[in-house]
C-alpha positions in Angstrom: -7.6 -25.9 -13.0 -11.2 -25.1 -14.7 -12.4 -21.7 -13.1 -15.7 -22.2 -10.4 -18.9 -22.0 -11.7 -20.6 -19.2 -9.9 -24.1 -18.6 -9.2 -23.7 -15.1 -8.3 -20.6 -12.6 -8.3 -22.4 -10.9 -5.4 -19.3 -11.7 -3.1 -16.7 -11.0 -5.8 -14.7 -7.1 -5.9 -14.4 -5.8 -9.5 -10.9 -6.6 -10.1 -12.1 -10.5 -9.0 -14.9 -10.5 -11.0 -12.6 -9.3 -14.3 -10.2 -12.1 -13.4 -13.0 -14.5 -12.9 -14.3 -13.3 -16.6 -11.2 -13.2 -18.7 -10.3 -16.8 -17.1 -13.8 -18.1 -18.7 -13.7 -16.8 -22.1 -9.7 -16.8 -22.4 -9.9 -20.4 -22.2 -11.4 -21.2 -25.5 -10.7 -21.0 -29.0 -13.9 -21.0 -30.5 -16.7 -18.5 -31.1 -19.6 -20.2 -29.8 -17.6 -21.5 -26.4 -16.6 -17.6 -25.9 -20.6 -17.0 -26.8 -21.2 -19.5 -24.4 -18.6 -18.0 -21.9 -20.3 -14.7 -22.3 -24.0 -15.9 -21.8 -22.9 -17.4 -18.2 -22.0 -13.7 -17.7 -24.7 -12.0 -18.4 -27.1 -14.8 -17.0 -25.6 -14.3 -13.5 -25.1 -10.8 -13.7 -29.1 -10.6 -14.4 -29.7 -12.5 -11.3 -27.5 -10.7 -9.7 -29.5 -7.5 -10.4 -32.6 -8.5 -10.3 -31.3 -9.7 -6.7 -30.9 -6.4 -6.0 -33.9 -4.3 -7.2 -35.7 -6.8 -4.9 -33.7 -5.6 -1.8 -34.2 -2.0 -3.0 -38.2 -2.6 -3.3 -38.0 -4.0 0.1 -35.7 -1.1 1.2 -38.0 1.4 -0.2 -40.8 0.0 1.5 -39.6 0.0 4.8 -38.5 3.9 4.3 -42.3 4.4 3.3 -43.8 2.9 6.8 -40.5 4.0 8.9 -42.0 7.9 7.1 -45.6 6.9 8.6 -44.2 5.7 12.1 -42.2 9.4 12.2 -45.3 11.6 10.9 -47.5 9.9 14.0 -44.5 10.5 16.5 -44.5 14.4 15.3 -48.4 14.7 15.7 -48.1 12.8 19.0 -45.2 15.5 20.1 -46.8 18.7 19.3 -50.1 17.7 20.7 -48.1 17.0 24.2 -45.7 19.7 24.4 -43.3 20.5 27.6 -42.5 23.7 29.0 -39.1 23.5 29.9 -39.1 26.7 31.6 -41.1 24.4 34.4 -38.0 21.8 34.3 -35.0 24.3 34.2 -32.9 21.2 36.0 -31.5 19.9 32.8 -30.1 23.4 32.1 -28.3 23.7 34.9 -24.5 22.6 35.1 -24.4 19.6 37.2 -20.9 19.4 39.4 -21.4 16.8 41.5 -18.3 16.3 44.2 -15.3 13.8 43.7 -16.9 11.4 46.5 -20.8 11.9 44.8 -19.1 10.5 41.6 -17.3 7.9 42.9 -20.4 6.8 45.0 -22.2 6.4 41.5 -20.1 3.6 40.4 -21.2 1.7 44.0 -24.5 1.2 42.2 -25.6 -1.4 39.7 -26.6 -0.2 36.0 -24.9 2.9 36.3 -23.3 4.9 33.5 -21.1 7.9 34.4 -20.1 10.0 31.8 -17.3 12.8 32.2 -15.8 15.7 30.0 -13.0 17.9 31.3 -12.8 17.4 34.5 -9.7 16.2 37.4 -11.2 13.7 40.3 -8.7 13.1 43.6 -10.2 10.2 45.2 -10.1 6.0 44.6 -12.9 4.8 42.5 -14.4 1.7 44.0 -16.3 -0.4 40.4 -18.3 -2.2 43.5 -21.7 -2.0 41.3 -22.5 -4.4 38.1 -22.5 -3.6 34.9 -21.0 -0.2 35.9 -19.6 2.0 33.2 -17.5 5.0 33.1 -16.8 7.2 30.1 -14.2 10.1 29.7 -15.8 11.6 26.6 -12.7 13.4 25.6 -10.5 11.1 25.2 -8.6 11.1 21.0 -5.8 9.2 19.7 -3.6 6.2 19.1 -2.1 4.9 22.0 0.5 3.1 19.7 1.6 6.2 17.8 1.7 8.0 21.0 -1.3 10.7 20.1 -3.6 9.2 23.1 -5.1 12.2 25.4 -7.6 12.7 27.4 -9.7 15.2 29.1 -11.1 13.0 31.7 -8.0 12.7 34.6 -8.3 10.6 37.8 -5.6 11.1 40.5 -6.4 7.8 42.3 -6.6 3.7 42.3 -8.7 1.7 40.6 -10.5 -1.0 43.4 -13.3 -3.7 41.4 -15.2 -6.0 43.0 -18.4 -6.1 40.3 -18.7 -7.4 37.0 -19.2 -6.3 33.9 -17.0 -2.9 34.4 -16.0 -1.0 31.6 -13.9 2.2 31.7 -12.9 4.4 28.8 -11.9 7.6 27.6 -10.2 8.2 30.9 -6.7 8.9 32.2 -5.3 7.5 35.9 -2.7 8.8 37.9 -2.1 6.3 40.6 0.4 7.5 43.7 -0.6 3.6 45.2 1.5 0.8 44.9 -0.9 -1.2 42.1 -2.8 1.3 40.1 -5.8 -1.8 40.0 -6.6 -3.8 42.4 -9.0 -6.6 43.0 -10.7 -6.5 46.4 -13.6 -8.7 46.4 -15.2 -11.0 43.4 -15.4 -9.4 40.4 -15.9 -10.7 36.7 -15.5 -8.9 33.2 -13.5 -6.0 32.5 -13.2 -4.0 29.7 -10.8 -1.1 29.8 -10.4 1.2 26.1 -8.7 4.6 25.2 -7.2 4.9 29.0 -3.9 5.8 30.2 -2.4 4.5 33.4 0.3 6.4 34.6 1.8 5.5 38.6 3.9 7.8 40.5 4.3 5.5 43.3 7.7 4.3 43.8 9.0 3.3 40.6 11.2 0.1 42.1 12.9 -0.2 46.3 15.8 -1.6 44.9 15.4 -4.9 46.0 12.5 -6.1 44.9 9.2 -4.5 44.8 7.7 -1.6 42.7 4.8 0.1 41.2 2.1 -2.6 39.5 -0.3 -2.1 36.7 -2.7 -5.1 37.8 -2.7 -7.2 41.0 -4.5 -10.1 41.2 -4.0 -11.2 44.9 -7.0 -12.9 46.5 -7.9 -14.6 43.1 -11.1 -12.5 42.6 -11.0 -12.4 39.0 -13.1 -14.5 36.4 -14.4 -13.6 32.8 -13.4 -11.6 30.1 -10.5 -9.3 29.9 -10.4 -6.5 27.1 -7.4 -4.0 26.9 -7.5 -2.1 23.8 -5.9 1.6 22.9 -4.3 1.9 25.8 -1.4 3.3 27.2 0.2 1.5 30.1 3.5 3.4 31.8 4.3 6.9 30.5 7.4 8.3 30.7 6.1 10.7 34.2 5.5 7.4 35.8 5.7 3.7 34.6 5.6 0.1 36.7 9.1 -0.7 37.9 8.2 -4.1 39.8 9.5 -7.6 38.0 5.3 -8.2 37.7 3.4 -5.9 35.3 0.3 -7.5 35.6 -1.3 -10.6 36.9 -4.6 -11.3 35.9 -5.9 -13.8 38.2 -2.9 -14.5 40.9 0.0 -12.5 43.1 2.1 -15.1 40.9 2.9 -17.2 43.8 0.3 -19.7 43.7 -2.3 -21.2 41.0 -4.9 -20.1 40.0 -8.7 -20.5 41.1 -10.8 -18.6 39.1 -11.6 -19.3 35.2 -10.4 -16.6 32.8 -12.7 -16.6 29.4 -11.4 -14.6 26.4 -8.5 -12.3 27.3 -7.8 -9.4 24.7 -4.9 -6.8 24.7 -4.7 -5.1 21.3 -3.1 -1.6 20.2 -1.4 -0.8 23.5 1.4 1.0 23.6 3.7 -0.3 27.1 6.0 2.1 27.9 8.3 2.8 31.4 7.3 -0.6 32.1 9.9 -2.8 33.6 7.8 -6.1 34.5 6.1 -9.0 32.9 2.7 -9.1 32.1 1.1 -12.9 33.1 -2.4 -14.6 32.0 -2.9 -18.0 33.7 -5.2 -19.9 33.1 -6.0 -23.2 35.0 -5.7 -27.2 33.9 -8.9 -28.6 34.7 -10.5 -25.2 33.3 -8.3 -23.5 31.2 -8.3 -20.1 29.3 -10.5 -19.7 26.2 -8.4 -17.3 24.2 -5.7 -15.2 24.8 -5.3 -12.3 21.9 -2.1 -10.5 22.1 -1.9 -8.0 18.7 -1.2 -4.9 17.1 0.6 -3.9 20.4 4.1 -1.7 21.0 6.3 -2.3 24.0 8.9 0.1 24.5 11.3 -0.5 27.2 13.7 2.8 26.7 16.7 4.2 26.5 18.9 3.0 29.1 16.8 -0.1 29.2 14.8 -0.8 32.1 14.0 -4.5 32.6 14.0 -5.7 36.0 16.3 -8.1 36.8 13.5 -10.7 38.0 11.5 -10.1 34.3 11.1 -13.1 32.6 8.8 -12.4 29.5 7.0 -9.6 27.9 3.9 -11.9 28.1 3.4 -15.3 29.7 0.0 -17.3 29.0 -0.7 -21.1 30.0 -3.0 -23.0 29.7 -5.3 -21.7 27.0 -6.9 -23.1 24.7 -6.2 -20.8 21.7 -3.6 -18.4 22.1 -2.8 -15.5 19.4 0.3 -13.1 19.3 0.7 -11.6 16.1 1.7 -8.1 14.6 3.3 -6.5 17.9 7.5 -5.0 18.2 9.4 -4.3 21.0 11.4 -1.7 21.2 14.9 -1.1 23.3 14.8 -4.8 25.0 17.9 -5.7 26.2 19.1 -9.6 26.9 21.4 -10.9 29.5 24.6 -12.5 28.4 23.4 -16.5 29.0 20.0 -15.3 30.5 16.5 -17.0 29.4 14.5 -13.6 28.9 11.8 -14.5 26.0 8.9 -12.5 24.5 6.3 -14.4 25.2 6.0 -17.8 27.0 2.7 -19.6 26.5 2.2 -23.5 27.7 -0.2 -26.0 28.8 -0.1 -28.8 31.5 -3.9 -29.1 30.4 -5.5 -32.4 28.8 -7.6 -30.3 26.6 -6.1 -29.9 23.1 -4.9 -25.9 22.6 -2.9 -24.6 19.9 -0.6 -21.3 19.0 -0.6 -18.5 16.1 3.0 -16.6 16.5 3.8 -14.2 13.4 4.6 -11.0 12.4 5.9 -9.9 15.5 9.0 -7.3 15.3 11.2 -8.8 17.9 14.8 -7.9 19.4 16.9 -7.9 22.7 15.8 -11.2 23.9 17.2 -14.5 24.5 14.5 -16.4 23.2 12.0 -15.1 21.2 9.0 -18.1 22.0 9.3 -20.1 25.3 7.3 -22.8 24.3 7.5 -25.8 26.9 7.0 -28.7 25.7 8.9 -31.2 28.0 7.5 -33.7 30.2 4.2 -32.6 32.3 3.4 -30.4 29.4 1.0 -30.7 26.3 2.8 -29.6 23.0 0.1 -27.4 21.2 -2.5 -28.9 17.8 -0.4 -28.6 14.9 -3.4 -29.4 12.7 -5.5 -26.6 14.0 -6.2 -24.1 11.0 -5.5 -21.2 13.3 -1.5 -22.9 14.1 1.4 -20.9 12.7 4.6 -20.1 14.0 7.4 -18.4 12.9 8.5 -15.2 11.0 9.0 -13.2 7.7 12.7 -11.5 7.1 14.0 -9.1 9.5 11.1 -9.7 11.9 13.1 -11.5 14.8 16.6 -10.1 15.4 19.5 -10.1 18.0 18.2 -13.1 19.9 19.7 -16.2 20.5 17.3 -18.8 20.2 14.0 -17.9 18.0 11.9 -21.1 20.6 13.0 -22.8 22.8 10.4 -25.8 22.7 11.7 -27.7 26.5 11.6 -26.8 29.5 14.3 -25.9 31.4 14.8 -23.9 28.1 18.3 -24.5 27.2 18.9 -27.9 28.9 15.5 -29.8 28.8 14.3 -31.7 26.0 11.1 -32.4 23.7 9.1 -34.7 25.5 5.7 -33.9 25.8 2.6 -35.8 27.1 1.0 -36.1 23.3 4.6 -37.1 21.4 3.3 -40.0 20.1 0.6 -37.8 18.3 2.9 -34.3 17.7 6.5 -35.5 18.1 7.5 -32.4 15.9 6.3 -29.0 15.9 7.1 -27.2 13.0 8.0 -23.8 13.2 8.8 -21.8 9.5 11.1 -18.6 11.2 13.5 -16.9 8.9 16.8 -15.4 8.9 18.4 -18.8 9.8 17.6 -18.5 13.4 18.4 -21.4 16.0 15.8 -23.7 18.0 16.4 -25.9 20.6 16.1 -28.4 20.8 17.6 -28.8 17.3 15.4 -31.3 14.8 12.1 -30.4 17.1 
């Protein structure tokens, strides 16, 4: 193959530029080709710098008036001096009460910062575009090194949009530790911790909950990143995690956008975690990465769990780069990582790799039977499968029907995808076999 001929190496590291040079001149025999090799060099490289002392000209002159624009702004200052011994306010240590705080976030376009401090109330996110900051907060939630200084010893109750919360630790003695009471759209949650010392589990059949999406209230975005969910002081002991949208016992209404979860770490956490998304309207994107689920040591999965992470009917659905740790399957059971699906007419399509896996039945629950769409295989973002060692102690690595062990391959587009191809390794089974 004859190497590109390149107009710049502006976009090239050094080690590709050297390849990219050796490749040219190896190539030929003769002196004047490598003469000729070598002027292509040096021609481009010259355009490349000369490229570049324009930038810095233009650089330099905008550090020349930026200097102007900063000498007026100091004359303007010290001809309008303050006395701040007239405005001693802003040295005084503010300490507003739990309820003042928690009547902040009632108001739209507010922004509530916190260092060390503990609150004891329920924070009601009833304002838009409402944000509240823990400003203490350090750490990985995945490695397990996530603190903060900011501690809330209540729930969690939204009905605005555009919420984001960060940098702060809850401690929930309620049943969900967020709850959605009236409409509310976009959340963004980062560098929290959700701990819940509510019952753990009755029993029977209910427990603690992480999210609870009863009344269908929410809409938007969804971002979940450096979190932890569940500690080992209190976890979420009921079969459902977290529903986005629904109580799981009827469809969904409201349109969910872009849904994130990335570098969590799920830990004392004995449900599943569900994203759905409707037909007519489904999901953008669902993102499920960098994430570690540990279920511990005796394992705690309830006996109603079905998945670590269900999403349907999205149109793009990512889960890459995440392991479980301590799962444990039942003997003939149907307990998967993640199920995704679409009864949706709207093509969607499915990246699954480099996920460290164990303890489950199936590893991908992906239904593709009658009623369902089987995802784009021609999508550039489609891959599924796994590297060695990635995916072990399961039984099936998909299951790509629905009922999962007994249904078969048989979706609405067959006549345009009647095989999915899957590439996992370690000679693990599918069903159905030749699908």
């Amino acid at each position: 193959m004859p190497e590109p001929v390149r107009t710049t190496f502006g976009g090239l590291t050094a080690v590709d530029f050297e390849t990219h040079a050796k490749a040219v001149l190896d190539s030929h025999v003769t002196a004047d080709s490598r003469k000729a090799g070598l002027s292509y060099l040096n021609q481009v490289l010259a355009k490349d710098k000369a490229a570049l002392d324009l930038e810095l000209k233009t650089l330099y002159q905008k550090r020349q008036v930026y200097r102007k624009q900063q000498k007026v702004a100091d004359a303007l200052h010290s001809q309008h001096p303050f006395d701040y011994v007239k405005t001693p306010a802003i040295f005084a240590a503010q300490s507003p009460s739990d309820a003042a705080i928690a009547a902040m976030l009632t108001s739209n376009d507010t922004d509530v910062s916190i260092g060390t401090r503990t609150l004891t109330t329920d924070l009601v996110f009833s304002g838009s575009r409402v944000q509240l900051v823990g400003t203490g907060a350090s750490g990985s939630a995945v490695d397990g090194t996530l603190a903060c200084t900011c501690v809330v010893n209540g729930q969690i109750q939204l009905s605005g949009a555009d919420t984001v919360i960060r940098g702060v630790k809850f401690v929930c003695g309620a049943r969900e530790s967020i709850k959605h009471i009236g409409g509310c759209r976009n959340l963004i949650l980062e560098d929290c911790i959700f701990e819940n010392t509510s019952t753990y589990w009755d029993g029977v059949e209910f427990g603690s909950i992480f999210i609870q999406g009863e009344g269908q209230h929410f809409s938007g975005n969804l971002t979940i990143r450096n979190c932890q969910i569940g500690t080992a002081a209190g976890g979420f002991g009921s079969w459902m995690l977290a529903d986005v949208t629904t109580a799981s016992s009827q469809p969904p209404t409201k349109k969910l956008d872009d849904v994130i979860i990335d570098k969590c770490r799920f830990t004392n956490c004995a449900g599943s975690f569900a994203i759905r998304g409707m037909p007519d309207l489904p999901t953008e994107s669902c993102t499920i990465t960098n994430n570690v689920v540990d279920y511990g040591s005796p394992n705690i999965q309830h006996a109603y769990f079905w998945a670590t992470f269900e999403c349907n009917n999205c149109l793009k659905v990512v889960c890459t780069d995440n392991t479980v740790l301590n799962a444990s399957k039942p003997v003939g059971g149907t307990q998967h990582f993640l199920q995704t699906w679409s009864r949706s007419g709207h093509a969607w399509t499915l990246h699954f790799e480099r996920n460290k896996v164990a303890g489950f039945n199936i590893a991908l629950a992906l239904a593709c039977s009658a009623t369902f769409y089987a995802p784009s295989i021609l999508d550039e973002l489609y891959a599924v499968g796994s590297a060695p060692g990635e995916i072990s102690d399961v039984d099936l690595a998909v299951s790509k029907s629905y009922p999962w062990l007994t249904g078969t391959y048989a979706p609405e587009n067959i006549a345009t995808i009647p095989v999915i191809p899957t590439n996992f390794s370690d000679n693990l089974a599918s069903y159905p076999a030749g699908v």
